[in-house]
C-alpha positions in Angstrom: 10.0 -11.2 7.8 10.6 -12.4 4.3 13.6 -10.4 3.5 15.3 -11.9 0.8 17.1 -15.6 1.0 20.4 -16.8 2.1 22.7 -18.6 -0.8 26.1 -20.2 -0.5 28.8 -18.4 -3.0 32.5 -18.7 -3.2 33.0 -15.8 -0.7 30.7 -17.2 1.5 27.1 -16.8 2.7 25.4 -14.0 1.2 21.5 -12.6 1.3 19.8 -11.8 -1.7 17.2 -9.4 -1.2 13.8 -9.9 -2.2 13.0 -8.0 -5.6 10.7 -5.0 -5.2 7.1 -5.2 -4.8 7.7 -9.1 -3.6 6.4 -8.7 -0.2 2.7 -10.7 0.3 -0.1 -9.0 2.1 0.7 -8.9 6.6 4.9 -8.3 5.6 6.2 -5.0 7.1 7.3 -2.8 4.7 8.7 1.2 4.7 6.8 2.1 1.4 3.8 0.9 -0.9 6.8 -0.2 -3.6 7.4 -3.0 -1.4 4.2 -4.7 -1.8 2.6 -7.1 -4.5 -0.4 -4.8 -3.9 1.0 -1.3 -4.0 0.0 -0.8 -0.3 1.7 -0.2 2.2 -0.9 0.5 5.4 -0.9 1.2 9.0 -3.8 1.8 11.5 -2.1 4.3 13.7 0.5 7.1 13.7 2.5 5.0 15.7 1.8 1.2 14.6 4.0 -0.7 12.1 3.1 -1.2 8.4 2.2 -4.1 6.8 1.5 -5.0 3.0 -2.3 -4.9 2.9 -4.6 -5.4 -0.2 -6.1 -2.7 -2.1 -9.7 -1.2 -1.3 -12.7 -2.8 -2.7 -15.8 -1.6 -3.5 -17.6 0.5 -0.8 -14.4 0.9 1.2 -12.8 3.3 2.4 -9.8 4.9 1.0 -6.9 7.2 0.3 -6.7 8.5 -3.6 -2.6 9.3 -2.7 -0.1 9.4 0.1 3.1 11.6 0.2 5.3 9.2 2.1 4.9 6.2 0.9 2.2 4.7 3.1 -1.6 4.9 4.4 -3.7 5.0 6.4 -6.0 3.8 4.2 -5.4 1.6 0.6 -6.1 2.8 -2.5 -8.6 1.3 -4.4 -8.8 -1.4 -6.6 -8.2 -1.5 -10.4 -11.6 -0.3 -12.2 -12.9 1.0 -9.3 -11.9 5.3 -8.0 -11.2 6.9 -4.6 -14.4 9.3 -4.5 -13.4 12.1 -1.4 -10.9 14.7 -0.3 -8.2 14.4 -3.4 -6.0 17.6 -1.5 -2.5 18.5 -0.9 -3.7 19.6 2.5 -5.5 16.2 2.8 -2.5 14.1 1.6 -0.2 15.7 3.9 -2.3 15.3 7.3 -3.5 11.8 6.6 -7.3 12.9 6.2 -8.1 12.5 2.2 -10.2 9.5 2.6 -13.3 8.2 0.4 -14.8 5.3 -0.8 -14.3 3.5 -3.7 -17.0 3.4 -6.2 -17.2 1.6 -9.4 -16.5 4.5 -12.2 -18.4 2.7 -14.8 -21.7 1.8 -12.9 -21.5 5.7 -11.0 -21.8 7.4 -14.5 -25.1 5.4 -15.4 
């Protein structure tokens, strides 16, 4: 699981625990702070969440989560989550969109 890593001290063995935000893309994690990508994602309600990369282009996506983790990753840097953006949304799990280049959108 990558928690952290064991060291010998005076008083015995003792784990360290991994920094935040170390944990690589497939690690579970309980929030998005624990990820090296800012995601923390599960398919399902009730499947376990793993450290995923962020949305690219023409993906789908969530612009926010409430709790910590999606159901869908936010999108990459340079690029915005076009879609549902509500409180309403962000609560039920349903503010998804796709991720669209900002830039190249306003031209």
């Amino acid at each position: 699981l990558g928690v952290g890593r064991l060291a010998a001290s005076p008083a015995g063995w003792v784990l360290y625990p991994r920094p935040r935000g170390g944990r690589e893309d497939g690690e579970l994690c309980l929030n998005s702070v624990q990820c090296k990508s800012k995601c923390c994602h599960r398919a399902t309600g009730l499947s376990l969440a793993r450290c995923a990369p962020k949305a690219s282009e023409n993906s789908e996506c969530s612009a926010k989560t409430l709790y910590g983790v999606y159901y869908k990753c936010p999108c990459e840097r340079g690029l915005t989550c076009e879609g549902d953006k509500s409180i309403v949304g962000s609560i039920t799990n349903t503010n998804f969109g796709v991720c669209h280049d900002a830039g190249r959108s306003k031209k």
